[in-house]
N, C-alpha and C positions, 0 to 999 in steps of 0.2 A: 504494500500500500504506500503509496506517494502521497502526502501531505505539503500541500503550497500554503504558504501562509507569511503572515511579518509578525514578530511578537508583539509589537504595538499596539496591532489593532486587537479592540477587544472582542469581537467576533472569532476572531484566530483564537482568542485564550480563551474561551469558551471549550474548542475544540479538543486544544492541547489538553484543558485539565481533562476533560473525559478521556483521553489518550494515556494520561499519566496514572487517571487512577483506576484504571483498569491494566496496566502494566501491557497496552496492545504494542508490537513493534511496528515501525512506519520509518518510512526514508523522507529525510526532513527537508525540504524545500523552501528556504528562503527569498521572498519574489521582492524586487526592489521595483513598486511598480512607480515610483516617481523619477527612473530612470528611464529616459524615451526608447533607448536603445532594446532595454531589457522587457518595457512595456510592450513593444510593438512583437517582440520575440514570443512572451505569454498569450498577447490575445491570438497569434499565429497561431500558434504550437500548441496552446495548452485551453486554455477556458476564451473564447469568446467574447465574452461580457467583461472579463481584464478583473475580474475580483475576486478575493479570497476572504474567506480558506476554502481550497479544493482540493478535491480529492479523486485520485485515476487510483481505483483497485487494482488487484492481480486478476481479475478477468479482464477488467479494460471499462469498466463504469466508470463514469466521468460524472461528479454530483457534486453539487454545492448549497450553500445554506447552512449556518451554523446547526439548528435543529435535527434537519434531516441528515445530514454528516455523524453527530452523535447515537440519532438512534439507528443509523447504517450500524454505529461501532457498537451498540446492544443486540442487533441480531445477529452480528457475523461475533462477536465476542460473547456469551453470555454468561459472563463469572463475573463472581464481588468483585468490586459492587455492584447491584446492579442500579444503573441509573435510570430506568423502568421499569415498576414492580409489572409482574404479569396481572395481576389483580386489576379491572378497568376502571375503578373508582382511583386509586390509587393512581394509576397513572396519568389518568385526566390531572391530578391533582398537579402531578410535575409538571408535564405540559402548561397548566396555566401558569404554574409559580414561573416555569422559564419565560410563556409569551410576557407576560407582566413586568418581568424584568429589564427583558429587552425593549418595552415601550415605556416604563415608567423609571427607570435608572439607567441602564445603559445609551438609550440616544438622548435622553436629555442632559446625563452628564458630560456628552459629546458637545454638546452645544454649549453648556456653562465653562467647559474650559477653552471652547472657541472665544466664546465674546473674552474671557477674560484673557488672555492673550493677545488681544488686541488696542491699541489705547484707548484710554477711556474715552476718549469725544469720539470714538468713531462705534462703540458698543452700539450695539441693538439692542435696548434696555427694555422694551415688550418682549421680545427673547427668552433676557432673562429672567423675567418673572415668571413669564408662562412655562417653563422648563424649569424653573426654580416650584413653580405651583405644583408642574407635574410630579416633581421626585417626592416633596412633602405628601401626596395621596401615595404616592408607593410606599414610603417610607407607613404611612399610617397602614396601608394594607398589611404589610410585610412583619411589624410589631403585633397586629392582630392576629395573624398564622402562626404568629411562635410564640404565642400566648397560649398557643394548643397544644404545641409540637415541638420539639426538640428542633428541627429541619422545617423547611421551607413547605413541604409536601409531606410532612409523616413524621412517625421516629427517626427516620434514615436518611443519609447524604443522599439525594438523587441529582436527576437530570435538574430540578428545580432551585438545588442552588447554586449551582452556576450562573445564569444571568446574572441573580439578583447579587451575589458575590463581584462578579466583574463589573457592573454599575457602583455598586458602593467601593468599590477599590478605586476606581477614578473619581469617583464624588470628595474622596479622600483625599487624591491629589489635587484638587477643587477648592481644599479647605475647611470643607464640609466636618462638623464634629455631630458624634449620633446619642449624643451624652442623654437628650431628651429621649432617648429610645433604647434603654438599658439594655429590653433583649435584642434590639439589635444589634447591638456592641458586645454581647456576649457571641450573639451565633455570629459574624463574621469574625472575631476573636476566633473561635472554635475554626471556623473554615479556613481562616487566610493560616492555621498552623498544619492545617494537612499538609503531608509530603507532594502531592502532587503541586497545589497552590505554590509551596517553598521552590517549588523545584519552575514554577515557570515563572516566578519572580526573581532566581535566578539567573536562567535566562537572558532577560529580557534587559536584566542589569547594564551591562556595555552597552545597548543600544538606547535604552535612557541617557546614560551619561555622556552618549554621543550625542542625543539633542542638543546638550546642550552646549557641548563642545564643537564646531561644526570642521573645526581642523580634523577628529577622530574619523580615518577610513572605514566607516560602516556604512551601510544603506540607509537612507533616510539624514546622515551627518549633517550636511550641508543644504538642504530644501526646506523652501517655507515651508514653516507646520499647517497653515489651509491646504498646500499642494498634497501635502501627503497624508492629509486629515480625508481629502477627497477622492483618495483612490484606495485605499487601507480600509475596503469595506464589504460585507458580504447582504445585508438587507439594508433596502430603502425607508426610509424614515416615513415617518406620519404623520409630523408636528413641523415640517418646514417645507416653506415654500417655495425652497430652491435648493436642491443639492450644494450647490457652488456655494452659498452663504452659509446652508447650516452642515457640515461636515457628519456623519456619525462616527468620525475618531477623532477626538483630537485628544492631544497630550499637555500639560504645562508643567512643569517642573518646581515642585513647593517644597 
């Protein structure tokens, strides 16, 4: 299994953790797609639509979408953990914790580290409310479900804490503090100490500290963070009215 992906984006680390904590092996792919050369070679060669994370199995399936990427890696993997209980109740439940996640933390903390990375007189300050609004109702949902539950979806790590884990880890680097939200500051405590979590914030480490350093030879070193906030991405948003202004990755360095 080939895996294209950038560690940045958070759509990608969605992937990788299902990847890490299911211990699947996979041939790692790093795509620099804000490199033109390298861009034009991927949408040739590989996907199309020029976006990750993607994945060409060993039969030759060619799929993308963070979602269905992971539950590819629950049918064709099915050992602890499973990040899909077979039970249908249960699983609906992950499913929604991840859609939720990725529409009420994950792109709108894409958005709140756009504007703020930008200077202030030029912020789109209805932006930020309205994506500041949005993460507050996730944020209220998400301390509602672990007022039940140990996990996002049940007793157990599933599919469902991923989003909401990869939203609140860039809300993080946002500024954001969840002190008003005790269990949420407990279960992300709990999740961002998983091995797999550790291990893709490891990772991902040299190409942080190459943001911000733009001398450091990595991918992404040297490119505006819009440039690479706009290709660094696997679903389309639902809260902006233009790709090009509202990014679903962007990064800021706090």
């Amino acid at each position: 299994m080939r895996v294209f992906y950038h560690p940045l984006s958070p759509y990608c680390r969605k992937v990788l953790l299902a990847l890490y904590e299911k211990a699947v092996p996979f041939e790692a792919e790093i795509v620099n797609l804000v490199d033109p050369d390298a861009r034009e070679a991927f949408v040739r060669e590989v996907n199309p639509l020029g976006r990750v994370p993607f994945v060409v199995t060993e039969r030759g399936d060619r799929l993308q979408e963070s979602t269905i990427l992971i539950e590819l890696l629950e049918e064709r993997f099915p050992v602890p953990p499973r990040l899909l209980n077979v039970q249908p109740d249960a699983a609906r439940a992950a499913r929604l914790a991840d859609r939720l996640g990725d529409q009420y933390l994950i792109d709108p903390a894409a958005v709140l580290l756009d504007e703020q990375s930008r200077p202030a007189a030029t912020r789109d300050r209805e932006a930020v409310q309205a994506n500041a609004e949005l993460v507050r109702r996730g944020l209220a949902w998400l301390d509602e479900r672990l007022s039940m539950h140990r996990f996002c979806a049940g007793p157990a790590f599933t599919l469902g804490d991923l989003a909401p884990s990869v939203g609140l880890y860039d809300l993080q680097m946002a500024g954001w503090s969840f002190a008003a939200w005790p269990r949420v500051s407990r279960w992300l405590a709990e999740v961002l100490d998983r091995p797999a979590w550790q291990r893709v914030l490891a990772e991902s480490e040299p190409f942080l500290t190459a943001w911000c350093d733009p001398a450091r030879d990595l991918p992404l070193a040297s490119t505006r963070r819009t440039d690479a906030a706009r290709l660094c991405r696997d679903e389309p948003t639902t809260h902006a009215a233009s790709d090009s202004l509202r990014p679903p990755l962007h990064l800021r360095i706090v």
